[in-house]
Residue frames as a rotation matrix with the C-alpha (Angstrom) as fourth column:
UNK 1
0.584 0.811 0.000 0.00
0.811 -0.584 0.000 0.00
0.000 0.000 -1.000 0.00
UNK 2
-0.547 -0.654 0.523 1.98
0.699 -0.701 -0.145 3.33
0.461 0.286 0.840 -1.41
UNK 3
-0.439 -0.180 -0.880 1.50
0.550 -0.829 -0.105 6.84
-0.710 -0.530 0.463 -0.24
UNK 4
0.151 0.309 0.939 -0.41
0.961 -0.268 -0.067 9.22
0.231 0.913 -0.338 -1.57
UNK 5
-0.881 -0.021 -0.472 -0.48
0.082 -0.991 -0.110 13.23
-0.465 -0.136 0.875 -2.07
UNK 6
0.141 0.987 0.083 -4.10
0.911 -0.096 -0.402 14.72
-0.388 0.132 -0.912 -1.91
UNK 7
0.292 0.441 0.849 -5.38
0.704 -0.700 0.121 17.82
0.647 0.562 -0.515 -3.71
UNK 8
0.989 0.054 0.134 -3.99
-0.027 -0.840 0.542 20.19
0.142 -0.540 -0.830 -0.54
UNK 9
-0.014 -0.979 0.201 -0.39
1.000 -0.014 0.002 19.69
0.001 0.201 0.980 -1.75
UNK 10
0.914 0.153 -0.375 0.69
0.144 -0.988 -0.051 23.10
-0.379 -0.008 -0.925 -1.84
UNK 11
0.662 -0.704 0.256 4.10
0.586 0.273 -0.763 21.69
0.468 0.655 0.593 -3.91
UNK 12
0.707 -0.707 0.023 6.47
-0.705 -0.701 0.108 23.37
-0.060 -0.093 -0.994 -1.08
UNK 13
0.211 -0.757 -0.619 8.64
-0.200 0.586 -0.785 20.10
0.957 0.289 -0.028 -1.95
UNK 14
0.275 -0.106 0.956 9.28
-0.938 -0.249 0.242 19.20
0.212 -0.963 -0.168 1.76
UNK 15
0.713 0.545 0.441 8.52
-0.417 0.835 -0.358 15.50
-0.564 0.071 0.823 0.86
UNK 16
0.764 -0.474 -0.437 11.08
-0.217 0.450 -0.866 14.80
0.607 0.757 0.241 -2.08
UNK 17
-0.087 -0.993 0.081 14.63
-0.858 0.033 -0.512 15.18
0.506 -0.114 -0.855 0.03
UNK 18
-0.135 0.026 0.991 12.78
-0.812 0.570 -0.125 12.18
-0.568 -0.821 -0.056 2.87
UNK 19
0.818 0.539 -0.200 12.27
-0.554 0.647 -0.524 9.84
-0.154 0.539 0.828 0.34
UNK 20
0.104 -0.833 0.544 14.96
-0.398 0.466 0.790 7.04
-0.912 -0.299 -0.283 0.95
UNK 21
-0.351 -0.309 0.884 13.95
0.717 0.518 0.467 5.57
-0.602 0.797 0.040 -2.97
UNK 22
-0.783 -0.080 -0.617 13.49
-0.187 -0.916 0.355 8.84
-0.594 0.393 0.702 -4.60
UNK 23
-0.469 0.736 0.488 9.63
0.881 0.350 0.318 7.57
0.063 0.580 -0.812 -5.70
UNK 24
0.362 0.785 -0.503 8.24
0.611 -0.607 -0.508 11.37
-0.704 -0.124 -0.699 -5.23
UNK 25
-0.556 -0.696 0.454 8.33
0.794 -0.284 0.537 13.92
-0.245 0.659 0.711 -7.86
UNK 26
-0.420 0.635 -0.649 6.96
-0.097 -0.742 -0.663 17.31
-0.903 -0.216 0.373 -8.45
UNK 27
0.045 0.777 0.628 3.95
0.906 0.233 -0.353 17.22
-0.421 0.584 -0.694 -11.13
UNK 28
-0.410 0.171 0.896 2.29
0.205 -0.940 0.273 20.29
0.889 0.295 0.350 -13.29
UNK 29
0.452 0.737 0.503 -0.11
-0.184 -0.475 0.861 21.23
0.873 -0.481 -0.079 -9.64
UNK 30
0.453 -0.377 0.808 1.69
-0.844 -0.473 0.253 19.29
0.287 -0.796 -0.532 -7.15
UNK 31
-0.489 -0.866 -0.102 3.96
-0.867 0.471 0.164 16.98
-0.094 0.169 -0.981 -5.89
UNK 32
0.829 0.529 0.180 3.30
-0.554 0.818 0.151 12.75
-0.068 -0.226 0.972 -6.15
UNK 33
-0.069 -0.165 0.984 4.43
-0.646 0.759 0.081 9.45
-0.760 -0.630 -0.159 -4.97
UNK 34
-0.034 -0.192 -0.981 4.90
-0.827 0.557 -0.080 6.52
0.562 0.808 -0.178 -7.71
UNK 35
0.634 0.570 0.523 3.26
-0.773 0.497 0.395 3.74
-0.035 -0.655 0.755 -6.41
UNK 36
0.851 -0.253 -0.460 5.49
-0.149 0.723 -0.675 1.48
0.503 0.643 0.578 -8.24
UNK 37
0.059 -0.925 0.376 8.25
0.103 -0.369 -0.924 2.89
0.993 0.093 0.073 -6.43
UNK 38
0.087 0.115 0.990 7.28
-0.996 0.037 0.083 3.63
-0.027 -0.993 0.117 -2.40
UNK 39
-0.507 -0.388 -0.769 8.27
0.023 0.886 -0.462 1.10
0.861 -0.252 -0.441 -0.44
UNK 40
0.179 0.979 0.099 6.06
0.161 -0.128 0.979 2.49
0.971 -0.159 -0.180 2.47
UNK 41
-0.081 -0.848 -0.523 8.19
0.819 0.243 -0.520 3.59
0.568 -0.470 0.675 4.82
UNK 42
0.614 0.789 0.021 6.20
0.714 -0.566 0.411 6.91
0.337 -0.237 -0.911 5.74
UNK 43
-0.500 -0.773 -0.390 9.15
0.842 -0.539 -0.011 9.53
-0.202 -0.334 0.921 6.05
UNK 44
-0.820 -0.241 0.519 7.47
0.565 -0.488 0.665 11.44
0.093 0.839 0.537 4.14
UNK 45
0.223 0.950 -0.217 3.97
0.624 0.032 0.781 11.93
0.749 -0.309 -0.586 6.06
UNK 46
0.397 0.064 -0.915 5.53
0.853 -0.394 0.343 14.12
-0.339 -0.917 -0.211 9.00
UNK 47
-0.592 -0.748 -0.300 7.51
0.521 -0.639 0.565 16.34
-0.615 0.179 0.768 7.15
UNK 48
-0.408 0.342 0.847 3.96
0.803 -0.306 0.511 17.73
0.434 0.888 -0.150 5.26
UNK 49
-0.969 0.231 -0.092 3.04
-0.021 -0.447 -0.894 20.74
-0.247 -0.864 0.438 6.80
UNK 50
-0.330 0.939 -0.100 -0.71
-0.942 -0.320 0.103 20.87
0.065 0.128 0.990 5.21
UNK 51
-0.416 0.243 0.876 -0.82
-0.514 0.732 -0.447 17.00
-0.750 -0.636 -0.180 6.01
UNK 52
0.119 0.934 -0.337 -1.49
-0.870 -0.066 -0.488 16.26
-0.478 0.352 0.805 2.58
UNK 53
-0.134 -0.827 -0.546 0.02
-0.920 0.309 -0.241 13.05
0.368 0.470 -0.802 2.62
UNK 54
0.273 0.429 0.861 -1.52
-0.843 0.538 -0.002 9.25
-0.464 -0.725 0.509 3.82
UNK 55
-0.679 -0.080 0.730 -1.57
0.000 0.994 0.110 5.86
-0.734 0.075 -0.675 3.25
UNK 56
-0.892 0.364 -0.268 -3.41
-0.312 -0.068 0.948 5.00
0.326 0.929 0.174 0.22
């Protein structure tokens, strides 16, 4: 079960540097998570300030 980024990304990029397999990337609106690629390891869930980050 990957990580997602919801619609209240605000793309300040906070998320990309915690990503131990570099599965996030910034989009045309805001950032996302490659499902293919998370390993689920949630680094990336505290470090959102607008929280727009969960379990799938």
């Amino acid at each position: 079960m990957a990580y997602v980024i919801s619609e209240e990304c605000i793309s300040c990029g906070a998320c990309e540097p915690e990503c131990p397999v570099e599965a996030i990337s910034e989009g045309e609106d805001k950032f996302h998570i490659d499902p293919d690629i998370c390993i689920d390891c949630g680094a990336c869930e505290p470090v959102c300030p607008v929280e727009a980050i969960s379990p799938e």
